[in-house]
Structure formats: structure tokens, C-alpha cells
C-alpha positions in Angstrom: 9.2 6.5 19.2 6.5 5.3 17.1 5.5 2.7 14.3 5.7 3.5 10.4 3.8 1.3 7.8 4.7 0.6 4.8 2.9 -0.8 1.8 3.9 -3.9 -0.5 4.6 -0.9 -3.0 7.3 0.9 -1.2 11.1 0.0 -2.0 12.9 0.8 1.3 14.6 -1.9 3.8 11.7 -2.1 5.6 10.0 -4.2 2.7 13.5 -5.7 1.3 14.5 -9.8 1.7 18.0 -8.4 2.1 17.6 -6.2 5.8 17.7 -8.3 9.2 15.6 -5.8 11.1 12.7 -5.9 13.5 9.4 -5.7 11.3 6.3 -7.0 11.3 3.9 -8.1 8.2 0.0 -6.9 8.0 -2.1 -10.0 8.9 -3.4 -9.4 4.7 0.8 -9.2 3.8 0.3 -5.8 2.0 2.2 -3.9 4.6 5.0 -4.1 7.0 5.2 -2.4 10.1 8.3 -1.1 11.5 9.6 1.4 14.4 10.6 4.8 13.3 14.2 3.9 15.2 14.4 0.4 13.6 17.8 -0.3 12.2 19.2 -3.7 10.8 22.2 -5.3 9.2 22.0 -4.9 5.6 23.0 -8.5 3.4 22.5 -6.8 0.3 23.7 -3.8 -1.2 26.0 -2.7 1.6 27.7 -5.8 2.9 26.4 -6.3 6.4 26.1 -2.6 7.8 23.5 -1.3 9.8 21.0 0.2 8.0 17.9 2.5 8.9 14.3 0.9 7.8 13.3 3.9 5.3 16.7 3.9 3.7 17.0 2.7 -0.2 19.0 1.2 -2.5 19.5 -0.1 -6.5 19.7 -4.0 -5.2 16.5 -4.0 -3.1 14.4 -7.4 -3.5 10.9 -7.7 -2.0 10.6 -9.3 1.6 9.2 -13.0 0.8 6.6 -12.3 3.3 4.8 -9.6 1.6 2.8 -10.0 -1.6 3.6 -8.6 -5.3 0.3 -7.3 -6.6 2.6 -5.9 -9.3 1.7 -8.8 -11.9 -1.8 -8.8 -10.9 -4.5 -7.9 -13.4 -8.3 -7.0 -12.1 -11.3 -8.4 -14.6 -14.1 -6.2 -14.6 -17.3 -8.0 -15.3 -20.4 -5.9 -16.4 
């Protein structure tokens, strides 16, 4: 066993509103940390199955309780 982490810019269940599985945000919500074995029911994509944390799909959503740093623009002051 062991513990991946993934970042707010991965697109896997782990970090998708749509998987039930056990996961755990970063205390600064960029990340989510998940065991290598974790699986979960899929509400999404593939109707309820059981699906592994680093699997993908076209329908994935970002987990609510993760930030989207996507939209952000940085001002750099000289």
C-alpha cells in the first residue's frame, strides 16, 4: 500500500465531484491524497461502478473541495 497525491491540475477520479472514494484534500486544497488501492463508485460517466482513483474519463468535473487556479491570473508588479 501507499498514498498518491494529486494536484488540483490532474483529471483523474481522485480529483473528480462525480467518484465516492476515500480521499483526503491538502490542508491549502491544491491536492488530494488518495491510497494507491483506493476504489469508489463512479456517479458520473459510468453509472455507479467501482472505479480505481487514477482512472479517467471525458465527463470528469473538479472535486468542489479543491481549488481551480485555472482562471487565475498573477500581476507582476516592478
Amino acid at each position: 500500500m501507499g498514498a498518491c497525491q494529486y494536484t488540483n491540475a490532474w483529471k483523474n477520479c481522485a480529483t473528480c465531484s462525480f467518484w465516492q472514494g476515500p480521499r483526503q484534500f491538502s490542508e491549502d486544497r491544491n491536492s488530494v491524497t488518495v491510497d494507491n488501492n483506493a476504489q469508489g463508485q463512479c456517479d458520473g460517466f459510468w453509472k455507479g461502478s467501482r472505479k480505481n482513483a487514477k482512472d479517467k474519463c471525458s465527463e470528469w468535473r473538479r472535486w468542489a473541495e479543491i481549488h481551480d487556479w485555472s482562471g487565475v491570473t498573477r500581476e507582476i508588479y516592478p
